[in-house]
N, C-alpha and C positions, 0 to 999 in steps of 0.2 A: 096152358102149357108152362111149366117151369124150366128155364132155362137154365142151365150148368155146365154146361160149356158152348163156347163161338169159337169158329172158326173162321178167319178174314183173309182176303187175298190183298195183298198190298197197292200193287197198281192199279190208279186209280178206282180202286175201291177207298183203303187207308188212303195211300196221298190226293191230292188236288188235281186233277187232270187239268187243269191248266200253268200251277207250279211247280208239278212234279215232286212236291213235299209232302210229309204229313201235319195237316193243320195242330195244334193246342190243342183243339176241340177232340182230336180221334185219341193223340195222347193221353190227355186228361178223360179219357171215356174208358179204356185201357185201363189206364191206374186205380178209376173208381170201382170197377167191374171185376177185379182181382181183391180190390177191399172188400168187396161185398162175399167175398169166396166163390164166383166165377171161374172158371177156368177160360184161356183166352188163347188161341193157338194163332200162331200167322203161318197162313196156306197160300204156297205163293207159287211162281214156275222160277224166281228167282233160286240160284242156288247160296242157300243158307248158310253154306259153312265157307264160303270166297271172301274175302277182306273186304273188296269191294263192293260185291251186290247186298253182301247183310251192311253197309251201309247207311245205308236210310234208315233202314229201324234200330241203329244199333243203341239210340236212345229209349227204346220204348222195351219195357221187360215183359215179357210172351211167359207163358206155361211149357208151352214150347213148339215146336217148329216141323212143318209139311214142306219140306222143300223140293225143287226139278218136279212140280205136278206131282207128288205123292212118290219121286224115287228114293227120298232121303225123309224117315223120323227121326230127331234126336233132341237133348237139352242144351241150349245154351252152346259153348262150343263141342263139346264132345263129342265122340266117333256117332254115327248112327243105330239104333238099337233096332232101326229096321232099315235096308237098302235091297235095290231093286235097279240091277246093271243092264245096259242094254246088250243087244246079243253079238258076239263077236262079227258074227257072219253078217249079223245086217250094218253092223261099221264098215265094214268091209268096203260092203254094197256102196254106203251113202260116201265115203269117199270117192270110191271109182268113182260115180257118178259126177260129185263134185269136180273130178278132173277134169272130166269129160265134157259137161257140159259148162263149167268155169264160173259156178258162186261163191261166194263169202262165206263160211259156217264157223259159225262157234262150238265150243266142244267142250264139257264139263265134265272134269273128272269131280273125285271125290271135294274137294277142298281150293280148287283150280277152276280160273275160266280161259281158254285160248281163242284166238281167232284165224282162220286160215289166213284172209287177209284184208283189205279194208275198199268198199266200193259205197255207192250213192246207197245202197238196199240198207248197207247198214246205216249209213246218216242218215236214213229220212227216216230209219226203227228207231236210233237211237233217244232221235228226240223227245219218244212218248216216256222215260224213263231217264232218271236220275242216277244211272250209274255210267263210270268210266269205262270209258271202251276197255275189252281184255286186249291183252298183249299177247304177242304175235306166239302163234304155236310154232316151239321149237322145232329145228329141221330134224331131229333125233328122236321126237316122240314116236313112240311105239303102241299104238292102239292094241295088239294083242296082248300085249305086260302089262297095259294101267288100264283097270277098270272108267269106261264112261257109263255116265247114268243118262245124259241127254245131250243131243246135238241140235244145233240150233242152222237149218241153211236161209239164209237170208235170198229167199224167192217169192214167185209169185203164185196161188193158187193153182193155175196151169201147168207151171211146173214142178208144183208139189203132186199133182196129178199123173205124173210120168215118173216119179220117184217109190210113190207109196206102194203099187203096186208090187214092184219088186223086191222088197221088204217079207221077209218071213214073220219075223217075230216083233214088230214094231207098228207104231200107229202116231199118226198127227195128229197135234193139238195146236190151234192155230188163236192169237191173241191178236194180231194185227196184218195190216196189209200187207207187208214189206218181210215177214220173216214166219218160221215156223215149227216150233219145239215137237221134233220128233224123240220118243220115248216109251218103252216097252209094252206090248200088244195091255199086258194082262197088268197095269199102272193106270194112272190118273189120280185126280185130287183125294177123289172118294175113299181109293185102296188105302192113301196117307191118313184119310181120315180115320177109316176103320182100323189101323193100327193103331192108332193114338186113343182113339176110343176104349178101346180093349185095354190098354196100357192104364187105363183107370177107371173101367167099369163103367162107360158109358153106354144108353142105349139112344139110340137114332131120336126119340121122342124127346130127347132131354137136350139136343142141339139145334144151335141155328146157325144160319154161313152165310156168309154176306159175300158176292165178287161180283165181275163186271164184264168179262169175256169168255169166250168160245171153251176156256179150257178150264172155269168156273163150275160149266152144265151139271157135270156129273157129281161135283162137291153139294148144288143146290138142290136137286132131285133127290140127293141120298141123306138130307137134313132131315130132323124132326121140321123146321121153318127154314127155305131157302129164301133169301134177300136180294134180289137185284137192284144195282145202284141207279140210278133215273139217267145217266148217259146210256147205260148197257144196249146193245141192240134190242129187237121185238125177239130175234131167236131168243138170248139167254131170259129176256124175261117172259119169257113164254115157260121158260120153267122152273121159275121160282114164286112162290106163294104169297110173295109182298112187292114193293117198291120202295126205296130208300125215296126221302125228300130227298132234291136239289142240294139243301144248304145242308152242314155238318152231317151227312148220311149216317156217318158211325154212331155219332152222339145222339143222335135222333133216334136210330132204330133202338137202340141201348137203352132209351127210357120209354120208349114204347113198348117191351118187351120186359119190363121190371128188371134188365140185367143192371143201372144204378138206378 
Protein backbone atom coordinates (compact mmCIF):
# COMPACT_ATOMS: atom_id res chain seq x y z
CA UNK A 1 0.00 0.00 0.00
CA UNK A 2 1.26 3.52 -0.64
CA UNK A 3 0.37 6.00 1.53
CA UNK A 4 -0.67 9.67 0.31
CA UNK A 5 -2.51 10.90 2.71
CA UNK A 6 -3.18 10.43 6.90
CA UNK A 7 -5.62 11.56 8.61
CA UNK A 8 -5.21 11.85 12.62
CA UNK A 9 -7.51 12.69 15.27
CA UNK A 10 -5.84 14.73 17.98
CA UNK A 11 -6.89 13.68 21.44
CA UNK A 12 -5.07 11.48 22.56
CA UNK A 13 -4.23 10.06 19.37
CA UNK A 14 -1.71 13.26 18.44
CA UNK A 15 -1.32 14.45 22.07
CA UNK A 16 -0.05 12.28 25.22
CA UNK A 17 -2.98 11.10 27.12
CA UNK A 18 -1.40 11.73 30.11
CA UNK A 19 -0.01 15.44 29.20
CA UNK A 20 -2.47 16.47 27.22
CA UNK A 21 0.20 17.86 24.69
CA UNK A 22 1.59 16.82 21.41
CA UNK A 23 4.82 15.16 21.99
CA UNK A 24 8.24 16.54 19.31
CA UNK A 25 7.93 13.02 18.21
CA UNK A 26 4.12 13.46 16.44
CA UNK A 27 5.38 17.25 15.38
CA UNK A 28 8.48 16.32 13.88
CA UNK A 29 6.62 13.15 12.30
CA UNK A 30 4.03 15.77 10.70
CA UNK A 31 6.82 17.95 9.30
CA UNK A 32 8.81 15.02 7.86
CA UNK A 33 5.64 13.35 6.22
CA UNK A 34 4.62 16.60 4.36
CA UNK A 35 8.54 16.79 3.14
CA UNK A 36 8.19 13.57 1.79
CA UNK A 37 4.86 15.04 -0.04
CA UNK A 38 2.23 13.30 2.23
CA UNK A 39 -0.60 14.86 2.68
CA UNK A 40 -1.52 15.15 6.62
CA UNK A 41 -5.08 16.27 7.68
CA UNK A 42 -5.97 16.58 11.44
CA UNK A 43 -9.62 14.83 11.97
CA UNK A 44 -10.68 15.88 15.12
CA UNK A 45 -14.40 16.47 16.97
CA UNK A 46 -12.55 19.60 18.22
CA UNK A 47 -13.91 22.70 16.45
CA UNK A 48 -11.07 23.89 14.14
CA UNK A 49 -11.86 27.33 13.33
CA UNK A 50 -12.25 28.48 17.73
CA UNK A 51 -9.11 30.33 19.02
CA UNK A 52 -9.12 28.28 21.47
CA UNK A 53 -9.77 24.57 20.69
CA UNK A 54 -7.15 24.86 17.31
CA UNK A 55 -4.99 25.59 20.22
CA UNK A 56 -2.90 22.81 20.58
CA UNK A 57 -2.08 22.28 17.13
CA UNK A 58 -1.81 25.71 16.16
CA UNK A 59 1.90 24.90 16.07
CA UNK A 60 1.85 22.01 13.80
CA UNK A 61 1.07 22.78 9.82
CA UNK A 62 -1.89 20.24 8.66
CA UNK A 63 -2.86 20.00 4.64
CA UNK A 64 -5.85 20.66 6.29
CA UNK A 65 -8.53 20.25 8.68
CA UNK A 66 -11.90 17.70 9.42
CA UNK A 67 -13.23 19.58 12.12
CA UNK A 68 -16.95 18.90 14.77
CA UNK A 69 -16.55 15.03 13.44
CA UNK A 70 -16.50 15.76 9.79
CA UNK A 71 -19.15 19.00 10.20
CA UNK A 72 -16.58 21.68 9.07
CA UNK A 73 -13.56 21.01 5.78
CA UNK A 74 -11.54 23.96 5.38
CA UNK A 75 -7.65 25.43 4.95
CA UNK A 76 -6.01 26.95 7.64
CA UNK A 77 -8.22 29.59 8.92
CA UNK A 78 -10.64 30.14 6.08
CA UNK A 79 -14.50 29.74 5.80
CA UNK A 80 -15.21 26.01 5.14
CA UNK A 81 -15.47 24.70 1.60
CA UNK A 82 -17.73 22.02 2.98
CA UNK A 83 -20.11 22.42 6.12
CA UNK A 84 -22.72 20.43 7.54
CA UNK A 85 -25.38 22.38 10.21
CA UNK A 86 -27.28 20.51 12.57
CA UNK A 87 -31.13 20.79 12.01
CA UNK A 88 -33.04 23.63 13.54
CA UNK A 89 -35.68 21.51 14.86
CA UNK A 90 -33.50 19.03 16.65
CA UNK A 91 -31.73 22.38 18.51
CA UNK A 92 -34.75 23.06 19.43
CA UNK A 93 -35.37 19.50 20.80
CA UNK A 94 -31.91 19.31 22.67
CA UNK A 95 -32.29 22.67 24.41
CA UNK A 96 -35.89 22.05 25.77
CA UNK A 97 -34.48 19.03 26.84
CA UNK A 98 -31.54 20.71 28.33
CA UNK A 99 -33.95 22.73 30.49
CA UNK A 100 -35.88 20.39 31.56
CA UNK A 101 -33.82 18.05 32.69
CA UNK A 102 -30.82 20.75 33.85
CA UNK A 103 -27.24 19.77 32.00
CA UNK A 104 -24.34 21.66 31.00
CA UNK A 105 -23.91 21.66 26.97
CA UNK A 106 -21.59 23.28 24.77
CA UNK A 107 -22.59 24.77 21.55
CA UNK A 108 -20.59 25.27 18.41
CA UNK A 109 -21.31 27.70 16.09
CA UNK A 110 -19.27 28.23 13.10
CA UNK A 111 -16.05 29.92 14.57
CA UNK A 112 -17.46 30.11 18.43
CA UNK A 113 -17.59 27.74 21.29
CA UNK A 114 -20.30 28.64 24.25
CA UNK A 115 -21.33 26.72 27.32
CA UNK A 116 -24.75 26.76 28.84
CA UNK A 117 -23.08 26.71 32.13
CA UNK A 118 -20.52 25.08 34.28
CA UNK A 119 -21.12 21.71 36.52
CA UNK A 120 -18.66 18.52 37.92
CA UNK A 121 -19.74 16.78 34.14
CA UNK A 122 -17.87 19.27 32.72
CA UNK A 123 -14.61 19.24 35.00
CA UNK A 124 -14.09 15.87 35.24
CA UNK A 125 -14.58 15.95 30.66
CA UNK A 126 -12.38 18.85 30.88
CA UNK A 127 -9.46 17.14 32.14
CA UNK A 128 -8.98 14.65 29.26
CA UNK A 129 -8.19 17.81 27.10
CA UNK A 130 -5.98 20.71 26.81
CA UNK A 131 -8.35 23.41 26.04
CA UNK A 132 -10.01 26.47 28.02
CA UNK A 133 -13.40 26.08 29.14
CA UNK A 134 -15.80 28.25 26.57
CA UNK A 135 -17.46 31.09 27.83
CA UNK A 136 -20.70 31.49 28.86
CA UNK A 137 -23.38 31.54 25.97
CA UNK A 138 -24.81 34.81 25.75
CA UNK A 139 -28.53 35.36 27.21
CA UNK A 140 -29.33 36.86 23.61
CA UNK A 141 -28.23 34.00 21.44
CA UNK A 142 -30.51 32.94 18.99
CA UNK A 143 -30.18 29.41 17.73
CA UNK A 144 -32.62 29.78 14.77
CA UNK A 145 -30.23 33.10 13.18
CA UNK A 146 -26.70 31.30 13.83
CA UNK A 147 -25.96 28.29 12.26
CA UNK A 148 -24.64 25.28 14.90
CA UNK A 149 -22.77 22.47 13.57
CA UNK A 150 -22.51 20.38 16.98
CA UNK A 151 -23.66 20.55 20.65
CA UNK A 152 -21.97 18.95 23.12
CA UNK A 153 -24.41 18.04 26.60
CA UNK A 154 -22.31 16.95 29.11
CA UNK A 155 -24.31 13.61 30.45
CA UNK A 156 -24.22 10.31 31.08
CA UNK A 157 -24.99 7.45 28.48
CA UNK A 158 -28.43 6.88 30.12
CA UNK A 159 -29.33 9.92 29.62
CA UNK A 160 -27.97 10.43 26.32
CA UNK A 161 -30.41 7.41 25.83
CA UNK A 162 -33.64 9.56 26.59
CA UNK A 163 -32.36 12.41 24.38
CA UNK A 164 -31.32 10.61 21.16
CA UNK A 165 -34.51 9.24 20.56
CA UNK A 166 -36.22 12.31 20.13
CA UNK A 167 -34.02 13.74 17.75
CA UNK A 168 -35.10 13.57 13.85
CA UNK A 169 -32.25 14.45 12.19
CA UNK A 170 -29.25 14.01 14.43
CA UNK A 171 -27.04 11.21 15.99
CA UNK A 172 -24.27 10.67 18.94
CA UNK A 173 -20.84 10.31 18.92
CA UNK A 174 -19.54 9.62 22.16
CA UNK A 175 -15.55 10.17 23.13
CA UNK A 176 -15.82 9.93 26.84
CA UNK A 177 -17.73 9.33 29.87
CA UNK A 178 -18.80 12.55 31.08
CA UNK A 179 -20.17 14.23 27.81
CA UNK A 180 -21.40 13.62 24.32
CA UNK A 181 -20.99 15.34 20.71
CA UNK A 182 -24.34 15.29 19.19
CA UNK A 183 -24.14 16.15 15.24
CA UNK A 184 -26.11 15.55 12.06
CA UNK A 185 -27.66 11.99 11.31
CA UNK A 186 -25.91 11.95 7.74
CA UNK A 187 -21.96 13.38 9.22
CA UNK A 188 -19.22 11.81 10.92
CA UNK A 189 -15.30 11.63 10.57
CA UNK A 190 -15.70 9.55 7.37
CA UNK A 191 -18.31 12.21 5.38
CA UNK A 192 -15.11 15.00 6.57
CA UNK A 193 -12.91 12.45 5.20
CA UNK A 194 -14.55 11.84 1.90
CA UNK A 195 -14.85 15.52 1.26
CA UNK A 196 -11.27 16.23 1.57
CA UNK A 197 -10.41 13.25 -0.29
CA UNK A 198 -12.35 14.38 -3.22
CA UNK A 199 -10.96 17.74 -2.83
CA UNK A 200 -7.58 16.20 -4.11
CA UNK A 201 -8.41 13.06 -5.79
CA UNK A 202 -7.83 10.64 -3.24
CA UNK A 203 -8.99 6.99 -3.27
CA UNK A 204 -9.89 5.16 0.10
CA UNK A 205 -6.69 2.74 -0.87
CA UNK A 206 -4.25 5.48 -0.85
CA UNK A 207 -5.11 6.54 3.09
CA UNK A 208 -4.51 5.60 6.49
CA UNK A 209 -6.22 7.26 9.95
CA UNK A 210 -4.95 6.93 13.02
CA UNK A 211 -7.62 7.87 16.43
CA UNK A 212 -8.49 6.48 19.59
CA UNK A 213 -12.32 6.94 20.38
CA UNK A 214 -15.94 5.96 19.67
CA UNK A 215 -16.19 8.77 17.19
CA UNK A 216 -12.84 7.72 15.32
CA UNK A 217 -14.93 4.12 14.15
CA UNK A 218 -16.17 5.27 11.11
CA UNK A 219 -12.98 7.43 9.96
CA UNK A 220 -10.96 3.80 10.70
CA UNK A 221 -13.31 1.45 8.77
CA UNK A 222 -13.60 3.92 5.77
CA UNK A 223 -9.39 3.93 5.48
CA UNK A 224 -7.54 2.23 2.91
CA UNK A 225 -5.48 1.28 6.81
CA UNK A 226 -7.23 2.15 9.99
CA UNK A 227 -4.89 2.62 13.16
CA UNK A 228 -5.94 2.36 16.56
CA UNK A 229 -3.87 3.87 19.27
CA UNK A 230 -2.93 1.06 22.06
CA UNK A 231 -5.08 2.98 24.93
CA UNK A 232 -8.18 2.97 22.39
CA UNK A 233 -10.89 0.44 23.92
CA UNK A 234 -11.45 -3.41 22.34
CA UNK A 235 -14.60 -1.68 20.41
CA UNK A 236 -12.51 0.91 18.36
CA UNK A 237 -9.83 -1.40 17.89
CA UNK A 238 -11.91 -4.07 16.74
CA UNK A 239 -12.16 -1.88 13.76
CA UNK A 240 -9.18 -0.91 12.76
CA UNK A 241 -6.61 -3.04 10.89
CA UNK A 242 -3.42 -2.18 13.12
CA UNK A 243 -2.25 -1.06 16.53
CA UNK A 244 -0.22 1.86 17.29
CA UNK A 245 2.84 1.04 19.88
CA UNK A 246 2.54 2.50 23.45
CA UNK A 247 5.56 4.98 22.89
CA UNK A 248 5.43 7.70 19.97
CA UNK A 249 2.21 5.95 18.22
CA UNK A 250 2.36 8.82 15.32
CA UNK A 251 6.08 8.49 14.68
CA UNK A 252 6.02 4.89 14.83
CA UNK A 253 3.11 4.09 12.59
CA UNK A 254 4.74 6.89 10.25
CA UNK A 255 7.81 4.70 9.66
CA UNK A 256 6.16 1.59 9.66
CA UNK A 257 4.01 2.53 6.91
CA UNK A 258 6.99 4.27 4.65
CA UNK A 259 5.02 7.70 5.31
CA UNK A 260 8.99 9.16 6.69
Amino acid sequence: MKVKAVFVDIDNTMTDPLTRIIPDSAVEAVKAARKNGILVFAATGRNTLDEYESKTMAHIEFDGYVGMNGAICHFGKEDPFYSLPLDVIDIETVFAMRKEMNFAMAVNTLREVYITNYDDMVRKSSKLVDIKLPELLPDNFDYKKEAIYMVMPYITKEVEDLIIPRLKNAMPTRWNNWAVDIIPADGGKHIGMQKMMEKFGLEKHEVLAMGDGYNDITMLEYAGVGIAVAHASDTVKKSADDIAPEIDPVKSVFKKYGII
